[in-house]
C-alpha positions in Angstrom: -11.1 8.3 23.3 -7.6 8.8 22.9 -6.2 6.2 19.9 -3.1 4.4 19.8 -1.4 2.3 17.4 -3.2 0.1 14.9 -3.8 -3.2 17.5 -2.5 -0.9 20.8 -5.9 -1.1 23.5 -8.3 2.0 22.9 -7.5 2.2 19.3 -9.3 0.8 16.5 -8.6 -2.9 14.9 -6.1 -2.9 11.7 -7.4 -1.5 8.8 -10.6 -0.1 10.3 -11.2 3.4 8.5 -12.9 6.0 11.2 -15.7 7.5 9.0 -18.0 11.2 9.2 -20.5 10.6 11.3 -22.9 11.9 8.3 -21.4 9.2 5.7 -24.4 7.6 4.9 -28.2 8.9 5.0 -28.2 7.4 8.1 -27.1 10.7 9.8 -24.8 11.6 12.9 -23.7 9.2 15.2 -25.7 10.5 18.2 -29.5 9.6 15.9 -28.4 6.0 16.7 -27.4 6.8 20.5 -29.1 4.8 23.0 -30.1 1.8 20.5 -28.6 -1.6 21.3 -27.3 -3.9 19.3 -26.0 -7.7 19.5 -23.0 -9.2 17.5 -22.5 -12.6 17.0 -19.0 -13.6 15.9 -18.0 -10.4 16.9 -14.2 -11.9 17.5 -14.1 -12.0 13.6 -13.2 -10.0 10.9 -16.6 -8.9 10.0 -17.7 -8.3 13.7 -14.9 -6.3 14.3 -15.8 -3.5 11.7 -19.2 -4.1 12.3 -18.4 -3.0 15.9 -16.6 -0.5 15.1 -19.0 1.2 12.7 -22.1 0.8 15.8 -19.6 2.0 18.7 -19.0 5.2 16.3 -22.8 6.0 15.9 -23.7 5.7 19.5 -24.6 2.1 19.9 -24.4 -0.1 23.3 -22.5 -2.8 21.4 -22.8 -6.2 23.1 -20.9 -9.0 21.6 -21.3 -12.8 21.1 -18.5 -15.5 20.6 -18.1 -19.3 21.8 -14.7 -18.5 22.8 -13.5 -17.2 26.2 -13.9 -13.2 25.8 -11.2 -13.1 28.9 -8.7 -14.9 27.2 -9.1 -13.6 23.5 -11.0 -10.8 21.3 -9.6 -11.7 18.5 -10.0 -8.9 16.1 -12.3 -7.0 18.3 -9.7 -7.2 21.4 -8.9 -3.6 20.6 -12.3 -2.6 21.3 -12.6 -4.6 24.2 -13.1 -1.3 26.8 -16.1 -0.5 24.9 -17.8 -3.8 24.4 -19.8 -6.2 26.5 -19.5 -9.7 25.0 -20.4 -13.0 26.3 -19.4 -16.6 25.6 -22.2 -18.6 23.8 -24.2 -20.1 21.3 -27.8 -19.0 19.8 -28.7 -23.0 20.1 -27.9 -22.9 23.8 -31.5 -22.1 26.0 -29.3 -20.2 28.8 -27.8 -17.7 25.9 -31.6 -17.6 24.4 -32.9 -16.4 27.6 -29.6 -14.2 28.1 -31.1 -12.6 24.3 -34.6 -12.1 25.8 -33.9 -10.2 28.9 -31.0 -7.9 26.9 -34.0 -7.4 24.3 -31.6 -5.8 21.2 -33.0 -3.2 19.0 -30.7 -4.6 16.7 -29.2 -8.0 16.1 -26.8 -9.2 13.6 -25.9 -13.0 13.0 -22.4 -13.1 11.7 -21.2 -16.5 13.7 -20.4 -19.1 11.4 -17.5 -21.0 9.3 -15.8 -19.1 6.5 -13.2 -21.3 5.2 -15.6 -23.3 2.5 -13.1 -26.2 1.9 -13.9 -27.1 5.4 -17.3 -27.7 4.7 -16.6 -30.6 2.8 -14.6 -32.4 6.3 -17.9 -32.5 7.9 -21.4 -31.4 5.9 -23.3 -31.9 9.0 -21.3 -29.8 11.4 -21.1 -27.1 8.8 -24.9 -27.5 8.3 -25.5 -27.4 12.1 -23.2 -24.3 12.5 -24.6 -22.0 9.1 -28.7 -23.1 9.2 -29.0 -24.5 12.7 -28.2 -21.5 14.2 -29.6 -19.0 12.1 -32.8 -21.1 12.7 -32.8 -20.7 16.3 -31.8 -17.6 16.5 -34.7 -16.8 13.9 -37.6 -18.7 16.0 -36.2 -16.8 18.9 -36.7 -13.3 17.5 -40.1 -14.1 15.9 -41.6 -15.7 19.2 -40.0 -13.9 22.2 -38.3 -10.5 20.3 -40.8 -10.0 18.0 -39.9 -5.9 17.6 -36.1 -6.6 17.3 -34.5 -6.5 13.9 -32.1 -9.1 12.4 -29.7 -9.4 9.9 -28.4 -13.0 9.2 -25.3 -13.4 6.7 -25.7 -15.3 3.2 -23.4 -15.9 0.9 -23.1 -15.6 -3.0 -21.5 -18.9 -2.8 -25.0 -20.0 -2.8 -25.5 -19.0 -6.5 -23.1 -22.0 -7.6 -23.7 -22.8 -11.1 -26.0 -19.7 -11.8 -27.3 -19.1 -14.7 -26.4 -15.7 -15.2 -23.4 -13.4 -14.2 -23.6 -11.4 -12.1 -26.5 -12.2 -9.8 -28.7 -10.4 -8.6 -31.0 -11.0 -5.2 -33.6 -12.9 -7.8 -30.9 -15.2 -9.4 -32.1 -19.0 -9.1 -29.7 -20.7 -6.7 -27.6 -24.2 -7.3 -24.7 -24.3 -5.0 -22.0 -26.4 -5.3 -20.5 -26.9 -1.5 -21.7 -27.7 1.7 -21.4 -24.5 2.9 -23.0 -23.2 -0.3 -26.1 -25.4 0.5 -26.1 -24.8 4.7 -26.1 -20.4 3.5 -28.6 -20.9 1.2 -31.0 -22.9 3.6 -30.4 -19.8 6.1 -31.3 -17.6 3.5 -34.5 -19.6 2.4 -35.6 -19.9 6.1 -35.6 -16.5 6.7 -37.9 -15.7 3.8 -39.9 -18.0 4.7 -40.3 -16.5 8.6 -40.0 -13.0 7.6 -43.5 -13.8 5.1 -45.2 -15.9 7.5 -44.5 -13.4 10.5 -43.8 -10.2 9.7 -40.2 -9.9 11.4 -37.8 -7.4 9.8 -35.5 -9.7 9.1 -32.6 -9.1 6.1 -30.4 -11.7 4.4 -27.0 -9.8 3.2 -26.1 -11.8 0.3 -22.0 -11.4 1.0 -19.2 -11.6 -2.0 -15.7 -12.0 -0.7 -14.8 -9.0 1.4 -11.3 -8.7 2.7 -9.1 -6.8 5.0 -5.8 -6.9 7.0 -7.2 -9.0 9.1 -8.4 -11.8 7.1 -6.0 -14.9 8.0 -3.4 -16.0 5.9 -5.3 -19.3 4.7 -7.2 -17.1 2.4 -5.7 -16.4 -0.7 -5.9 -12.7 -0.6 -3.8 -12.5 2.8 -1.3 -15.0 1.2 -0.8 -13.0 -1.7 -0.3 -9.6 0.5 1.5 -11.5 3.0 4.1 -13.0 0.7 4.6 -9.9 -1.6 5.0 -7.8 1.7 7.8 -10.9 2.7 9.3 -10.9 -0.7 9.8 -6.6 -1.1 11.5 -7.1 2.9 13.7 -10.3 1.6 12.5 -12.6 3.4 11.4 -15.2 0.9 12.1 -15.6 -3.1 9.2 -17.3 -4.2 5.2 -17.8 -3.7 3.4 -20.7 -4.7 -0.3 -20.3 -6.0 -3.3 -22.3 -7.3 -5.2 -21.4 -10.6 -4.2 -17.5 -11.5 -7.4 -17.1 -13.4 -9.4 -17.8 -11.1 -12.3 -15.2 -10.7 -14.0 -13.2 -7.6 -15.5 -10.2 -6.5 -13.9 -8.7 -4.0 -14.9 -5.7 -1.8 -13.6 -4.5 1.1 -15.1 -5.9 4.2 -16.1 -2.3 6.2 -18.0 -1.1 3.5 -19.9 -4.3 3.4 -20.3 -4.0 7.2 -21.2 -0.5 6.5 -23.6 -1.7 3.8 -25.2 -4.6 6.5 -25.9 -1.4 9.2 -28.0 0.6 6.3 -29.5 -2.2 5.2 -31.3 -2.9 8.8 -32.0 0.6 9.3 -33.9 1.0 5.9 -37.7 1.5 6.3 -38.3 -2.3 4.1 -37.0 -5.3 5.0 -35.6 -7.0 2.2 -32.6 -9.1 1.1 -29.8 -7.5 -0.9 -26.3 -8.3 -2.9 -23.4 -6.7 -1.3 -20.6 -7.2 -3.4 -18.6 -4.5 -5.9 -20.1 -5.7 -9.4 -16.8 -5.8 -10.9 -14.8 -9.5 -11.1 -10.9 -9.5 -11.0 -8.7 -12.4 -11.1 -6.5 -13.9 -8.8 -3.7 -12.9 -11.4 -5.3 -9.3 -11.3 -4.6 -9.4 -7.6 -1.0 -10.1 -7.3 -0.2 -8.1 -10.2 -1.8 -4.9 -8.0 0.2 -6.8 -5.0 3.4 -6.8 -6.6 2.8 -3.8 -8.7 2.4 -1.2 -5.4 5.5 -3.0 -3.8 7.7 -2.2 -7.3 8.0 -5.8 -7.9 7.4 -7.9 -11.3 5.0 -11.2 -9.9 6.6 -12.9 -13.0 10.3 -12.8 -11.0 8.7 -14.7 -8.1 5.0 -15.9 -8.5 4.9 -20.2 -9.0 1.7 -21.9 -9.9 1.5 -25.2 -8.5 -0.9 -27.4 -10.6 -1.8 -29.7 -7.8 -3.8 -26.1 -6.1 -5.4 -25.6 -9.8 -9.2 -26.8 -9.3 -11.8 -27.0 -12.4 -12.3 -23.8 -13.6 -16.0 -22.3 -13.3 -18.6 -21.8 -15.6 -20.1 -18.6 -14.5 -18.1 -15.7 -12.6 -19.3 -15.3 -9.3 -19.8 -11.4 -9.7 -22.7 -10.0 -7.6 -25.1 -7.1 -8.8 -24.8 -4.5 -6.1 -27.7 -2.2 -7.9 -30.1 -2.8 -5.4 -28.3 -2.0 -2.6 -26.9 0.9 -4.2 -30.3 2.2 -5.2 -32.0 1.4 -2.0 -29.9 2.3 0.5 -27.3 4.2 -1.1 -24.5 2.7 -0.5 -21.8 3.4 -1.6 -17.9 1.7 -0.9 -15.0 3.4 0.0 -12.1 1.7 -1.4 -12.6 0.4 -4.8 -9.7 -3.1 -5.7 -7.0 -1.3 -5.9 -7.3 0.6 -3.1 -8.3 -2.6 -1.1 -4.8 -4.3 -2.2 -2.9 -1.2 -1.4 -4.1 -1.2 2.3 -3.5 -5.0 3.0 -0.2 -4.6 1.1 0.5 -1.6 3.7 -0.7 -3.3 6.8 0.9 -6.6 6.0 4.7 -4.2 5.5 4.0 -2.4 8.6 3.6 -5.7 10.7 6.5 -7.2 9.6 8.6 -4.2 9.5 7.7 -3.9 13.5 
């Protein structure tokens, strides 16, 4: 396939980095050709790379989004000669008995909110969204596709107030959001199933991974966003929250990369995804600013109404299992991660 560029049809989303076909032990693209594999949320940024990555090993990708798929892609509309995707929901019995008859090898439950500050609007949406669907969809596989296997999205929001930095797949759990609570119950239920009936069912416990195509609500496109503005003069200033503020961020196709290993290894089990390594919000613009020539202190404002309590424990997840296990191993370490959403955020704006 001939590729255009980044966003043109035929060519691959923003930011997505076309791999060897031998990168990982899971060998060349065409040992995976033939197997079919469902997406939900595949209009977001994880589904996009995740789509991506399965298109590029031979997969039938079929996708799964509660949006109109002839109006909008979203990040996947790039992709959208190669993909089959379908409006619906995992709750819905029509889509359930669309699931059955497509009978996945592979199925990989993305759909659900990111934002956490939403989840404090409405707790019971967010609750129905994150663990009522991952429920169904669960139930489904282990009565009607009881050979397929799943992967289902946590989150290492779910650690909260751990006791211990960083966590690890074993660290006890107190979360501290709705949407904390709602991934760990989708975590805990599929324990629970994957004990009780044998499905090969993984939990990917997810740190913040980011990309070009995050949107600008989250703080990492802000800050690449507004640096890219500021170095093209078209703004002075940017206004942030607490600059000490710590997270472990990764970039998101080697997480996606990390999800497809994880379902192809020979035990089922959960792991942390995440790079180990905890870097400020400070640390970030200062890489933002610093690969743009700029000095943050010339244009960066803190505004103490966006400072929240600061927290106990870093949120830092322990990637040694996953490293170990499936040998994984990330492509772009921070740096690198701010440089490319620092690039892609210039090239936009310069077009």
């Amino acid at each position: 396939m001939t590729e255009g560029p980044p966003g043109a049809p035929g060519s691959p989303p923003a930011g997505v980095q076309r791999e060897p076909a031998d990168r990982s032990p899971g060998g060349p693209a065409g040992a995976q050709r033939g197997r079919r594999a469902l997406i939900t949320g595949v209009t977001g940024q994880d589904g996009s790379f995740l789509a991506e990555e399965l298109l590029g090993r031979g997969y039938e990708v079929i996708g799964l989004t509660r949006r109109d798929p002839a109006d909008d892609l979203g990040c996947s509309e790039p992709l959208r000669a190669r993909l089959s995707v379908r409006r619906g929901d995992v709750r819905d019995e029509t889509t359930r008995v669309w699931i059955c008859d497509l009978a996945p090898d592979e199925i990989y439950h993305l759909a659900a909110p990111t934002f956490v500050p939403d989840s404090w609007r409405d707790p019971a949406a967010t609750m129905a969204a994150i663990h009522g669907s991952a429920a169904a969809l669960l139930a489904l596989v282990a009565e009607r596709l009881p050979d397929a296997r799943v992967f289902v999205a946590a989150s290492g929001e779910m650690f909260g107030e751990a006791p211990v930095s960083p966590q690890r797949e074993d660290t006890p759990c107190r979360p501290r959001t709705p949407y904390a609570t709602a991934k760990l119950a989708a975590h805990q239920l599929l324990g629970q199933l994957r004990e009780r009936h044998g499905l090969f069912a993984v939990s990917g416990i997810l740190y913040n991974h980011e990309s070009e195509r995050r949107p600008e609500r989250f703080v990492t496109r802000k800050i690449t966003r507004g640096a890219a503005e500021i170095s093209l003069g078209r703004r002075r200033t940017l206004t942030l929250g607490d600059l000490s503020a710590v997270r472990d961020w990764s970039f998101a196709g080697d997480v996606m990369h990390g999800i497809w290993l994880a379902l192809g290894h020979e035990i089922p089990q959960d792991y942390v995804l995440a790079s180990g390594v905890g870097h400020t919000v400070g640390d970030l613009v200062s890489a933002a600013f610093a690969h743009l020539g700029l000095d943050p202190a010339d244009h960066v404002e803190v505004d103490p109404a966006l400072v929240r309590a600061p927290e106990a424990v870093a949120p830092v997840g322990d990637p040694a299992r996953a490293r170990a296990a499936l040998g994984w191993t990330p492509t772009l370490d921070f740096d690198g991660l701010v440089a490319r959403m620092v690039d892609a955020d210039l090239a936009e704006l310069s077009a």
